[in-house]
N, C-alpha and C positions, 0 to 999 in steps of 0.2 A: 307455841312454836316448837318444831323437834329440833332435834340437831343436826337436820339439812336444812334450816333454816325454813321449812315451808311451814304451812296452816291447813287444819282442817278447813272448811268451808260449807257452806250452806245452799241447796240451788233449789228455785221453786220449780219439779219435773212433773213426769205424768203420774206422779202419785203424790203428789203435795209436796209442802215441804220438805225438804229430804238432807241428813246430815252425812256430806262426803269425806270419812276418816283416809288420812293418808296412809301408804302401803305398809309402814311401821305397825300398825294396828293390825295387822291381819293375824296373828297366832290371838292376841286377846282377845278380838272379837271372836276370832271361828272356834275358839275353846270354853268360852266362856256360856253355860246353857242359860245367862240371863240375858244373851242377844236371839232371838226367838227372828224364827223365819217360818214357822207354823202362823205365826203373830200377824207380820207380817201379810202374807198371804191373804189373812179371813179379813184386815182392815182395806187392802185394797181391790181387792177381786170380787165386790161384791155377793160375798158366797153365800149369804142368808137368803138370797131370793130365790125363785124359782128358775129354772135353768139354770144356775149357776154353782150345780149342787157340786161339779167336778171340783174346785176351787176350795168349797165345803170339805171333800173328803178328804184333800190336800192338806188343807187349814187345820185336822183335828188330829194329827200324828197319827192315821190310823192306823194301829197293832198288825192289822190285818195283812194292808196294804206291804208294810215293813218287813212281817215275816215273807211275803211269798219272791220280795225283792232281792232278800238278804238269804232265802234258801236258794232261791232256781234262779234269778239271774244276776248274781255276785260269786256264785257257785256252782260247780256242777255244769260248764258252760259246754264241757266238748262235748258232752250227748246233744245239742244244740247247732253244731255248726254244720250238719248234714243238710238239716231240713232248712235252715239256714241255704246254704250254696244250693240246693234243689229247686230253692219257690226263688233263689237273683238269675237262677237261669231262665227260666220262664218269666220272669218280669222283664227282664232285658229284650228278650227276645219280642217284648209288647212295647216296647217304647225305643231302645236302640236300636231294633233291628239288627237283620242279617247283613244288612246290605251292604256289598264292593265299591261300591265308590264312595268318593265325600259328597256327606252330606251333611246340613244344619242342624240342628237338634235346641230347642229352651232348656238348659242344662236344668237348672231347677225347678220347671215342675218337670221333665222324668225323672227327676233324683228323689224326688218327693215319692211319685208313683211307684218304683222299686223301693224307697224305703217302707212306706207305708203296708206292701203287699208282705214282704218278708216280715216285717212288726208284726203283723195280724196273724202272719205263719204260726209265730209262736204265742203269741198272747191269745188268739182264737180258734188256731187251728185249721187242718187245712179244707174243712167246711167252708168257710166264713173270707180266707182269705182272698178271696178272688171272687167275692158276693159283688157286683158293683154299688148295690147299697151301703152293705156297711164300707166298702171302700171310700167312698164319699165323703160319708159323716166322719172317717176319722180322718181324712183333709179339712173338711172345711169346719167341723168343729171350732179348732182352734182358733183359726180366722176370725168367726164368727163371733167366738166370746169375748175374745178381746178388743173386739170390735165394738161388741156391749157394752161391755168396760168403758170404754172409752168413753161412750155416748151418755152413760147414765151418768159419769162422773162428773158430769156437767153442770147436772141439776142438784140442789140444794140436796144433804142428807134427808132432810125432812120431805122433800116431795118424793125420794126415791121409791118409797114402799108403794106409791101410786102410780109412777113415771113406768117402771119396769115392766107395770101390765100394758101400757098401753105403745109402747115401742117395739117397730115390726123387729128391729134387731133382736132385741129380747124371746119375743115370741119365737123369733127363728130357731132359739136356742133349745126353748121348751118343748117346740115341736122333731130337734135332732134327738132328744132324751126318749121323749114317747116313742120315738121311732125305731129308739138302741134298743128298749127294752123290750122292745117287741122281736125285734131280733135275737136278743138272746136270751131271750124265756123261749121261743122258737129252738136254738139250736142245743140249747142243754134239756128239754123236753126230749129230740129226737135223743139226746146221749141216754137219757133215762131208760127209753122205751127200748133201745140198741141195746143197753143193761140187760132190762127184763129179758130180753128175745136170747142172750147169746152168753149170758152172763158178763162179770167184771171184764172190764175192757180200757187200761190205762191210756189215757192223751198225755200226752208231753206236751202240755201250753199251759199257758195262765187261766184258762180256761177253768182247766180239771186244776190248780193248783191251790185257785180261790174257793173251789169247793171241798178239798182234803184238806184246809189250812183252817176254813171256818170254825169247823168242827161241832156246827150248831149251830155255831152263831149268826144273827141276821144280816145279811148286808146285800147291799143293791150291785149285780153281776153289770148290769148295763155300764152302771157310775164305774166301778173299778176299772169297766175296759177303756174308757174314757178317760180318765185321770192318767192311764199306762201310755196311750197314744197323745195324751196332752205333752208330759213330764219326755217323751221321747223321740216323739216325729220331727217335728219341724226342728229341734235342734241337732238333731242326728241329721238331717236333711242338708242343714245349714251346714255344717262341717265338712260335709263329702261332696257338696257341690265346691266348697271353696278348696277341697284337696282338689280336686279335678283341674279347677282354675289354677293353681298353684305350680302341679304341673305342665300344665299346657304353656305358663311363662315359663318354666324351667326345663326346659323338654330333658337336658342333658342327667336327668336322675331316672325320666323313665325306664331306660334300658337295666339299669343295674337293680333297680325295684323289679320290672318282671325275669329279672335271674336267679333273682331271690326266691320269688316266688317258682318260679323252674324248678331250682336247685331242689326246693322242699317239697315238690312234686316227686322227684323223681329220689329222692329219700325214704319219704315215709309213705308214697301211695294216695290216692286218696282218703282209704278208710284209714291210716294214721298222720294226714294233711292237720297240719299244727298252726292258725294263725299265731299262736303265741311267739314260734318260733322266726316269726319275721321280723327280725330286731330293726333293718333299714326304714321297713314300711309305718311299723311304731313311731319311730325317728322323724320320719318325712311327716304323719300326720301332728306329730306334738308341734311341730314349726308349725304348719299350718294353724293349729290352735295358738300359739304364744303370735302370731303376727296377726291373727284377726279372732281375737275369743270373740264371746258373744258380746260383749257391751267392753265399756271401757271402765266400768266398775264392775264390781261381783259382789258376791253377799250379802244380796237382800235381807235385810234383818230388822225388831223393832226391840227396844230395851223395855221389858219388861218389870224392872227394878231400877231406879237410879245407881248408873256404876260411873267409878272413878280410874282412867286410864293411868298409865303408867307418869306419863307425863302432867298430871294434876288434871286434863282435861274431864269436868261433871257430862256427864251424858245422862239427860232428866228420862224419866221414864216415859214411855210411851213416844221416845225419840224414834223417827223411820230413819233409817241409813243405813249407807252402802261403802264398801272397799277402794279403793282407787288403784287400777290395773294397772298402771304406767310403768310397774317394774318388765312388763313383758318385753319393753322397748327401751330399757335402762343397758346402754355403750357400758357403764360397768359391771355388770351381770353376764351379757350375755356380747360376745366379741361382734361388731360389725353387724349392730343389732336389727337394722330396717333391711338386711340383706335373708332371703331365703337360703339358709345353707341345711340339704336334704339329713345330711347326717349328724347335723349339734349336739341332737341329744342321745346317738348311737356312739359319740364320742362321750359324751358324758356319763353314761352308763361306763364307759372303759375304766373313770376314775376310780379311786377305792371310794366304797361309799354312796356312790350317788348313784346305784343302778335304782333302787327300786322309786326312787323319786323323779328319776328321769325319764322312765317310762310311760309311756300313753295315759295308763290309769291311775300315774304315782300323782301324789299333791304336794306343794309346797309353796311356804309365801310368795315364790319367784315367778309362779304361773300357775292362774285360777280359774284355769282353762273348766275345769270343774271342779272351783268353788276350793274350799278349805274348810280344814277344822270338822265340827259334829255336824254340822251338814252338807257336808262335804257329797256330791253327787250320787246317790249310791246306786246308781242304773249304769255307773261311768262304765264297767267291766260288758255289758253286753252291747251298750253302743257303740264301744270300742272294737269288737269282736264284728257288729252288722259291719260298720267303715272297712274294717281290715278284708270281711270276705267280699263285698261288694267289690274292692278294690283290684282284689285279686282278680276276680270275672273280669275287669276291665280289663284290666293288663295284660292278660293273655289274649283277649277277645276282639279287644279294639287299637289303633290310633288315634288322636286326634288332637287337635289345636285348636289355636285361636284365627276366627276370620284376620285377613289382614287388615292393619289399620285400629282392630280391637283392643281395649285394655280397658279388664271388666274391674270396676273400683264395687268397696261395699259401702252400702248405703247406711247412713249414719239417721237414727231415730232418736230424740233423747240419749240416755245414756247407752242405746245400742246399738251394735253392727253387725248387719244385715248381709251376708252373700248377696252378689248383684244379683235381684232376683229376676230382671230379663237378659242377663248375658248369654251368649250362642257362643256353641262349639261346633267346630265340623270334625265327624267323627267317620270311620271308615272300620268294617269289622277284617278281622284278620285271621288267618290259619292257627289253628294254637300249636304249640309244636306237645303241650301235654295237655291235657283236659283234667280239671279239676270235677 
């Protein structure tokens, strides 16, 4: 027992047994590199099989994968935000339309659709971005595998090695891989022969990034693009559909969010347009993350070693558990806690001290909006970055609410929370007074 009196505890979830430490534990665990979330990952994702190789490459720390995340998207971001805001114009304009009046729109899958098309901008470039095939596969991918997941964890470990061939789920999956690689052994063939013909010819995407980073080394271009749009779609997706919603209950933050965004229009231009420089809109989405992270626990991990907590608690090895998020909604931490206030943590950046943790991409045991400690998110910097410019196109571009009578709640799965994924908005586009 801590000294709030409460207890870890134990729940049988979608991944077995599973040890839930309370929120005290969060620096030990997320510092500590004998709580493994590599571990994790390969024990419950099925990743030895076939189709399931994304999960695989996830599972084995790839070097690879590491460097080209921790070069081009943790750093180096504002060569990025152009072609960024280029391909949300054009996606917008494929799912929110032009149109003057109100109208209804499924908020989440368009949000999905522009997220998806802008990911694929930079991780494949703008070949590929707007292919409707690989657009597909890297929606319903994810679906699909975890949908596997699901199904195969059903059956005994020992029938799986037979079960996995004979389940259409499964198969679906083997057949999106065949289909990836054919696509992009397809589009980095044309970059070869575009080479030969024209000579050296730089891409700025993950693309050409995975092939300067290898430097030799073998690795499968399909799987990385896969693993990139696993690790980032749907949860990018999820956050900017629920800032939307967020909004839409709190209309009274719109207007000073798009004067923000005004203001730094007509500052720096487009060609020196700074998301970084939008401290309200930072602000407004870290609420939306602290009032609905993704689950109600965070870091997934498994003990690879027997360790002994602070408080005497043994954690035997090969322990699976998870963080318990309840400080997001802790009346002591955080003033008038279950209320949206747009500016909390633009206030709290004002303190000494707390700027670089109160920020979008800061971490801290208080909110694990992405995670803590050594596996602490490291894509957090350019999801933050898609949210922020996507947001901006809106704000300038659009109106819109909630139908009346509406009030879209998130759907609660095991230990996660889901944006309501059939809520409707009614949205109406508008005159910009600047154009990003």
């Amino acid at each position: 027992m801590t000294s709030s009196g409460r207890q870890n505890f134990e729940v049988n979830s979608e991944f077995g047994p599973l040890t839930v430490l309370l929120p005290e534990f969060t620096q030990e665990v997320g510092n500590n590199p004998k709580f493994s979330f590599s571990r994790f990952m390969a024990q419950h994702t099925m990743s030895n099989y076939p189709g399931f190789e994304v999960f695989s490459e996830g599972a084995h720390d790839s070097e690879l994968l590491r460097r080209v995340i921790r070069s081009h998207l943790s750093k180096g971001l504002d060569s990025l935000t152009v072609p960024i805001s280029d391909e949300t114009t054009f996606a917008m304009s494929q799912t929110f339309t032009d149109r003057k009046d109100w109208h209804a729109i499924p908020l989440k899958h368009m949000v999905m659709e522009i997220v998806v098309r802008i990911s694929s901008r930079i991780f494949t470039g703008p070949e590929l971005c707007r292919d409707p095939e690989w657009l597909e596969i890297s929606i319903q991918y994810t679906i699909s595998a975890m949908r596997a997941v699901h199904e195969l964890r059903r059956y005994h470990p020992l029938a799986r090695p037979i079960m996995h061939w004979c389940l259409s789920s499964c198969r679906v999956l083997r057949r999106m891989i065949k289909n990836t690689r054919m696509i992009m052994n397809r589009a980095i063939g044309n970059r070869q022969l575009e080479q030969h013909i024209k000579g050296r010819i730089d891409h700025n995407d993950a693309l050409e990034w995975f092939e300067q980073n290898a430097k030799g080394q073998a690795y499968d271009p399909a799987i990385t693009q896969l693993v990139l749009m696993f690790v980032s779609a749907h949860t990018t997706t999820d956050l900017l559909t629920q800032v939307i919603l967020d909004l839409a209950k709190n209309q009274e933050w719109i207007e000073p969010l798009r004067a923000e965004v005004q203001a730094e229009l007509a500052k720096n231009g487009r060609g020196g347009f700074s998301p970084h420089n939008l401290k309200l809109l930072d602000s407004v989405i870290k609420e939306t993350q602290r009032l609905k992270p993704i689950g109600i626990t965070s870091m997934r991990r498994i003990a690879t070693e027997t360790v002994q907590l602070s408080d005497g608690t043994s954690i035997a090895k090969g322990t699976s558990l998870m963080v318990l998020a309840d400080r997001h909604w802790d009346h002591s931490l955080y003033n008038d806690a279950n209320r949206f206030q747009g500016d909390r943590f633009l206030r709290k950046r004002a303190e000494r001290g707390n700027d670089a943790a109160a920020s979008l991409v800061g971490i801290s045991p208080n909110h694990l909006g992405f995670g803590y400690g050594l596996h602490a998110c490291p894509g957090r910097f350019f999801a933050a970055l898609e949210v922020k410019i996507v947001m901006c196109h809106i704000l300038l571009k659009y109106n819109w609410k909630l139908p009346v009578g509406e009030d879209p709640q998130p759907r609660k799965i095991g230990v996660f929370l889901d944006s309501d994924p059939v809520a409707v908005v009614n949205i109406q586009s508008r005159d910009e007074e600047v154009k990003l």
